[in-house]
MDTraj code that builds the backbone (N, CA, C; nanometers):
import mdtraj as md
import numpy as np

residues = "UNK UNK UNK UNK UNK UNK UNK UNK UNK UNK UNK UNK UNK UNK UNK UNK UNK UNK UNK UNK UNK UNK UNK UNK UNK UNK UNK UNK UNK UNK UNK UNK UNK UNK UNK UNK UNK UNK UNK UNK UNK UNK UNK UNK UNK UNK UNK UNK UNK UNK UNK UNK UNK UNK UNK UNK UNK UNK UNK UNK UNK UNK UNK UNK UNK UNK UNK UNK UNK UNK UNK UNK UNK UNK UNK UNK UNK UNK UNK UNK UNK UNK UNK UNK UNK UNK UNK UNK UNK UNK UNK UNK UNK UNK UNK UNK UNK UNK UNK UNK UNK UNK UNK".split()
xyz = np.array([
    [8.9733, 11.9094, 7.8063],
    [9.0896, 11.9311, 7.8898],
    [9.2040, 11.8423, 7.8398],
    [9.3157, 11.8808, 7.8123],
    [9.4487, 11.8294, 7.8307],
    [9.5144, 11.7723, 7.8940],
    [9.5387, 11.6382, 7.8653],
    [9.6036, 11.5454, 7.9610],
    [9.7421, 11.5673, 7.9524],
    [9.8354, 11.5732, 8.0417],
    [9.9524, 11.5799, 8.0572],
    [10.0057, 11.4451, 8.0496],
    [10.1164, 11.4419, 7.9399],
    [10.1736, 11.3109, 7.9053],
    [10.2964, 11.2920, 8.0219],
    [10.2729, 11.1475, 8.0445],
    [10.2886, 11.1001, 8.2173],
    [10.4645, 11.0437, 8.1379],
    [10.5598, 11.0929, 8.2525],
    [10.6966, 11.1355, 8.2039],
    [10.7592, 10.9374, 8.2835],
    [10.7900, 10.8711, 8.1935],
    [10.8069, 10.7532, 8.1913],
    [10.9640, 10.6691, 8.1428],
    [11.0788, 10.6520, 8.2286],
    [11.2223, 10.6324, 8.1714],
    [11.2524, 10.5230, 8.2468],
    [11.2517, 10.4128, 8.1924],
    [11.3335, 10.2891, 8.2768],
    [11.4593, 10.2948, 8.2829],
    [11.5216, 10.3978, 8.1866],
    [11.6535, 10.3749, 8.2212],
    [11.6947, 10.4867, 8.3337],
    [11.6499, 10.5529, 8.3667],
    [11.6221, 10.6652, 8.4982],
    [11.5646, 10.5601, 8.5830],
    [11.4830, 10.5091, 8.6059],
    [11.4558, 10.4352, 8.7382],
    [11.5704, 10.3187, 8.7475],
    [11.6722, 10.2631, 8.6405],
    [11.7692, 10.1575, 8.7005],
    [11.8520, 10.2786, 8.7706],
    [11.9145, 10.3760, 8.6969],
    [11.9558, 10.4426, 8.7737],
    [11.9761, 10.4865, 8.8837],
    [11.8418, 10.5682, 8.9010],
    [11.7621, 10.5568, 9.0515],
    [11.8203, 10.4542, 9.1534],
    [11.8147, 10.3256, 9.0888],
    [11.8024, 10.1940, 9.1624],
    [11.9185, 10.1699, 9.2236],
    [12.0720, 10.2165, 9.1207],
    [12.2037, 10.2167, 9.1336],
    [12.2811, 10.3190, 9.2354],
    [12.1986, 10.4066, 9.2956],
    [12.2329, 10.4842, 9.3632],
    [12.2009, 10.4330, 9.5195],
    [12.2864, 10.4942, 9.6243],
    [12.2299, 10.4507, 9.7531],
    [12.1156, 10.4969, 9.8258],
    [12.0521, 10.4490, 9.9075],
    [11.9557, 10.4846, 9.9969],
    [11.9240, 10.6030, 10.0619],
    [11.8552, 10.6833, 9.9921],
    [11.8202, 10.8008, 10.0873],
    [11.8104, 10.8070, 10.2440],
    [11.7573, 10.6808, 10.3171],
    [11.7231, 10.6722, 10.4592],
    [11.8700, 10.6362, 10.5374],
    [11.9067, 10.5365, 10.4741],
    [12.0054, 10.4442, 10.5297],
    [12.1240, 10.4358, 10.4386],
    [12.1675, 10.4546, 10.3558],
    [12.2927, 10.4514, 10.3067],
    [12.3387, 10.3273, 10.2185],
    [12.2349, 10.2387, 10.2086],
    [12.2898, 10.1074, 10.1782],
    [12.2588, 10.1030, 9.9946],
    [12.3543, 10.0352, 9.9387],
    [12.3007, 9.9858, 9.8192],
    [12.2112, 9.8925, 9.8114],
    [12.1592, 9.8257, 9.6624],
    [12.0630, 9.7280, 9.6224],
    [11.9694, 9.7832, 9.6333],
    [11.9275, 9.9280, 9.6350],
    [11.8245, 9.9683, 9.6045],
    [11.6380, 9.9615, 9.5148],
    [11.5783, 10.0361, 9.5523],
    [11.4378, 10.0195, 9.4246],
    [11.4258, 10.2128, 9.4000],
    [11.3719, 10.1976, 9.2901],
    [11.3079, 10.3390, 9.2599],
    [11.1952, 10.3437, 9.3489],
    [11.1687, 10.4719, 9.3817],
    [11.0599, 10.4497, 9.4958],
    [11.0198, 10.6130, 9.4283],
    [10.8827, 10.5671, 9.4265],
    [10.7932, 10.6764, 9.4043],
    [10.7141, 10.7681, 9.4362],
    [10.7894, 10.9045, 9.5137],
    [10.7168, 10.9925, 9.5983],
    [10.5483, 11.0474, 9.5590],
    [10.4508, 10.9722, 9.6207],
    [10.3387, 10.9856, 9.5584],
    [10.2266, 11.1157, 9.6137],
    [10.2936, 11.1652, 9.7593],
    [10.2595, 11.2717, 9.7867],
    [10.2255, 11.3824, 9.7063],
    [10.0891, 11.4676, 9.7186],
    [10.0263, 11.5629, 9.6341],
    [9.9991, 11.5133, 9.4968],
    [10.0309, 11.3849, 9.4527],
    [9.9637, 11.3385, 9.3542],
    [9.8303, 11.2703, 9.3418],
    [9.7443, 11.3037, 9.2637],
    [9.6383, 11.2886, 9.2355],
    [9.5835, 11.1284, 9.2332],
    [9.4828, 11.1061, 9.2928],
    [9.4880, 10.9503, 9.2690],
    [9.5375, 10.8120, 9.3595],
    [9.4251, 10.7868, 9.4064],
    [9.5470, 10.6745, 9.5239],
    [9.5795, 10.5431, 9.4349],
    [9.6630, 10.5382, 9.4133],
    [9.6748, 10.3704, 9.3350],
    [9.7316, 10.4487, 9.1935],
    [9.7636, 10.5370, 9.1848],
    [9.7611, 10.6131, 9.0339],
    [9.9398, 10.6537, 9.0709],
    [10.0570, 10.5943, 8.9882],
    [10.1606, 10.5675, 9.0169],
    [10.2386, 10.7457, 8.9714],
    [10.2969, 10.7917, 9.0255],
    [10.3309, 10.8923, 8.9598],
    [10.4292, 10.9349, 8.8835],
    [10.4849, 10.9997, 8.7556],
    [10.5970, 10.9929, 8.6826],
    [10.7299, 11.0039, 8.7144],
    [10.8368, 10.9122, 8.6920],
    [10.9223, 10.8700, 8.7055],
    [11.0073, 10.9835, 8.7646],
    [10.9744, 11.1021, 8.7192],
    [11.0689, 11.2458, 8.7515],
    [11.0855, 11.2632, 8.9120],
    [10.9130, 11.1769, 8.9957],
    [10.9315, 11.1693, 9.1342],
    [11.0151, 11.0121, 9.1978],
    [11.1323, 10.9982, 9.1698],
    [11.1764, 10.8643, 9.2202],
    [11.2954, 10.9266, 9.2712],
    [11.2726, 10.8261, 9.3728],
    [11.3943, 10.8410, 9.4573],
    [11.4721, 10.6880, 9.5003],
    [11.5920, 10.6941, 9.5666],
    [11.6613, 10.5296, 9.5930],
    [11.6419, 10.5468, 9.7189],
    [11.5340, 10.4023, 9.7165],
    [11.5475, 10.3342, 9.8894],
    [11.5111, 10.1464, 9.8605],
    [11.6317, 10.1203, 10.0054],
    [11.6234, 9.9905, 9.9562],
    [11.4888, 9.9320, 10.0009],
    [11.4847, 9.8133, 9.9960],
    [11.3950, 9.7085, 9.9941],
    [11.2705, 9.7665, 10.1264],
    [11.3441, 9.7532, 10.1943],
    [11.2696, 9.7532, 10.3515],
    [11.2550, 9.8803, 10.3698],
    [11.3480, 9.9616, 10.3241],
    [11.2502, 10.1151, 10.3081],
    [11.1523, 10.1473, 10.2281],
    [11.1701, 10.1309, 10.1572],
    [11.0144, 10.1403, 10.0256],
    [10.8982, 10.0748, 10.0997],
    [10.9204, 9.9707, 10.1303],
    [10.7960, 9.9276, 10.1975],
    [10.7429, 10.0099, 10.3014],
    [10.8332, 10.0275, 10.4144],
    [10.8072, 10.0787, 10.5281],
    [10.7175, 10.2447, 10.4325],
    [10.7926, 10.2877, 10.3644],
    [10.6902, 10.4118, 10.2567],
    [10.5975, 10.3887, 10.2413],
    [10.5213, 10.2413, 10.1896],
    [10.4110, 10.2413, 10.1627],
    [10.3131, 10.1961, 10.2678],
    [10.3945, 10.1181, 10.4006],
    [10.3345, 10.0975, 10.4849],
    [10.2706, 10.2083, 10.6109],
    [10.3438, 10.2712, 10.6172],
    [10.3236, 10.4087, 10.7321],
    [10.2632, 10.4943, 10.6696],
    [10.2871, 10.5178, 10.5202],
    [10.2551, 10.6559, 10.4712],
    [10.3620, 10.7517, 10.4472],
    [10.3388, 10.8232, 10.3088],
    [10.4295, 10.9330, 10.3143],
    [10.4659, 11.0152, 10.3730],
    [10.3744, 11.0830, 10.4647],
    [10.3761, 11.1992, 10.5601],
    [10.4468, 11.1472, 10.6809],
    [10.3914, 11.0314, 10.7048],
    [10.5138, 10.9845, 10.8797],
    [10.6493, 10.9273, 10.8095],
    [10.6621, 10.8476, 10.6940],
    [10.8106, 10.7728, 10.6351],
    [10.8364, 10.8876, 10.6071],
    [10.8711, 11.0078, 10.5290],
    [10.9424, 11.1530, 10.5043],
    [10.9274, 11.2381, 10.6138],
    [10.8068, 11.2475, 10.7206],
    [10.8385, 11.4007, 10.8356],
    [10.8791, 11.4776, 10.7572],
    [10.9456, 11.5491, 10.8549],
    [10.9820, 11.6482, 10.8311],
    [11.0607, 11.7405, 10.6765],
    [11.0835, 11.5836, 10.6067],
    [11.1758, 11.5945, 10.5133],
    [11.1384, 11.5818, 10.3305],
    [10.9795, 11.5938, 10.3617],
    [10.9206, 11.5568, 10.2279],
    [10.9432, 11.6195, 10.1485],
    [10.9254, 11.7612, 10.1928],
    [10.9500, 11.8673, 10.0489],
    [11.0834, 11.8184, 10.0233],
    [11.1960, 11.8074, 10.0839],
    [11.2582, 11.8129, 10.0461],
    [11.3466, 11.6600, 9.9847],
    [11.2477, 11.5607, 10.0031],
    [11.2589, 11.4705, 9.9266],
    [11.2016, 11.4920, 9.7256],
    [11.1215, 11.5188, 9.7509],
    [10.9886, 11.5862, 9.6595],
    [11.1340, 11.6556, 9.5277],
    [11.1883, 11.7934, 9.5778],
    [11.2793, 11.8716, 9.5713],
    [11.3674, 11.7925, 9.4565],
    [11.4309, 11.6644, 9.5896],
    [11.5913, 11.5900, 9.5176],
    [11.4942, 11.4980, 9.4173],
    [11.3421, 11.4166, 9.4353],
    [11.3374, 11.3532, 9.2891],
    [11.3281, 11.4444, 9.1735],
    [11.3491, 11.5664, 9.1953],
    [11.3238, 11.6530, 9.0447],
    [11.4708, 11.6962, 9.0189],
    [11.5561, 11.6870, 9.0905],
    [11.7142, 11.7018, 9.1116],
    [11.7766, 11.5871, 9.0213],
    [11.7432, 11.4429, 9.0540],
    [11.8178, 11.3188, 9.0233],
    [11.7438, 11.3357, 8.8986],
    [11.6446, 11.3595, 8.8468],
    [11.5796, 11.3440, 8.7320],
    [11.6788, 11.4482, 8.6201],
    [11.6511, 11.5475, 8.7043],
    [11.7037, 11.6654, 8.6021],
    [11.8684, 11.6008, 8.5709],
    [11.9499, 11.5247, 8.6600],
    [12.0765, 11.5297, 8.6474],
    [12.1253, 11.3320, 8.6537],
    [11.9702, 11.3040, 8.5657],
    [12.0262, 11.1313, 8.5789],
    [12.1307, 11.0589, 8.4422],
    [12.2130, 10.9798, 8.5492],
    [12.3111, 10.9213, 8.3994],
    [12.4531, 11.0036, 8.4878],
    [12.4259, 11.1361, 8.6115],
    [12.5208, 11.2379, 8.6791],
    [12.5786, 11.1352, 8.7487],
    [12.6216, 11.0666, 8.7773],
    [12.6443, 10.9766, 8.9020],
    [12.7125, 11.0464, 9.0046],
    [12.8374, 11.0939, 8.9782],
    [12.9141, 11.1775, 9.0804],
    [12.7880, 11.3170, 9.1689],
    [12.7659, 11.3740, 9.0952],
    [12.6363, 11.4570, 9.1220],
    [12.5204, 11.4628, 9.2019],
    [12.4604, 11.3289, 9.1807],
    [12.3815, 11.2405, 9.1703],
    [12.4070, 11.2046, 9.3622],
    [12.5239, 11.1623, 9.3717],
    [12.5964, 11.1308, 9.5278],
    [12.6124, 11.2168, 9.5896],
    [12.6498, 11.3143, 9.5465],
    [12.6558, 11.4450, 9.6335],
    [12.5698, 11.5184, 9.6667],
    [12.4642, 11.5203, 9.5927],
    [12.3169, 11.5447, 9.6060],
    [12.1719, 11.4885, 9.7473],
    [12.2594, 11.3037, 9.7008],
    [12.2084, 11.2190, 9.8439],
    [12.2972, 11.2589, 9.9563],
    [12.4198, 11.2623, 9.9501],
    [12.4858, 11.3167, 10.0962],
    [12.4461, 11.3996, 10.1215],
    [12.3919, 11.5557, 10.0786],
    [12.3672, 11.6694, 10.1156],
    [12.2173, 11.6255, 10.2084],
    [12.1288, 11.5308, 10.1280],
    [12.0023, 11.5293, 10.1853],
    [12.0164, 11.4470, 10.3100],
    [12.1132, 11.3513, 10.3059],
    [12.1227, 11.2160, 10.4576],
    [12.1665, 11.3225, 10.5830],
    [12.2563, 11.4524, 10.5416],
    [12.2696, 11.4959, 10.6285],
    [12.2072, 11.5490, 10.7398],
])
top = md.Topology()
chain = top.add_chain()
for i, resn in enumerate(residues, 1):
    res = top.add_residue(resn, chain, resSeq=i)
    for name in ("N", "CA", "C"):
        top.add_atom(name, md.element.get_by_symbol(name[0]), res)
traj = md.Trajectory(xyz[None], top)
C-alpha cells in the first residue's frame, strides 16, 4: 500500500499564524490543526488542515474536543483550511475568507 506523502509548509503555517482568529477576531495567533476525521489520535495532520486561532483558543480545541470547540461549524472550518491553503501568501483573500466564516 501507498503512503500518501504528508503535505508539510512552515511558511503556510507562519502565515496561518499572521492572520486573525477564526473564533474571536484577535491577532497573535497559532496554526491550529483541524484533526477531525483524521486517522490517528496523536498523529498531527497536514498543514493543508490549519487554521488561525489564538492562544486560548487552540487550547480550548484541544481541551473540549473538536466536535464541541467547532459545533455546528466544522465542516465548514474543515472547508476554509483547504481554502487558506489553496490561497496562502493571499492575504487580502485570505481576510475575506475569515470574515465570511466569523459571520
Amino acid at each position: 500500500m501507498l503512503k500518501k506523502p504528508k503535505i508539510v509548509s512552515e511558511k503556510h503555517r507562519r502565515f496561518i499564524a499572521s492572520l486573525p482568529c477564526l473564533k474571536t477576531g484577535k491577532f497573535d495567533c497559532q496554526a491550529a490543526h483541524i484533526r477531525h476525521g483524521y486517522l490517528g489520535l496523536g498523529i498531527r495532520p497536514p498543514d493543508s488542515r490549519c487554521v488561525p486561532l489564538n492562544w486560548e483558543e487552540h487550547f480550548k480545541q484541544h481541551e473540549i474536543g473538536e466536535k464541541k470547540f467547532w459545533g455546528e461549524k466544522l465542516d465548514q472550518a474543515i472547508w476554509l483550511s483547504g481554502l487558506l491553503w489553496t490561497h496562502t501568501g493571499e492575504r487580502e483573500k485570505c481576510l475575506e475568507l475569515i470574515a465570511k466564516f466569523r459571520q
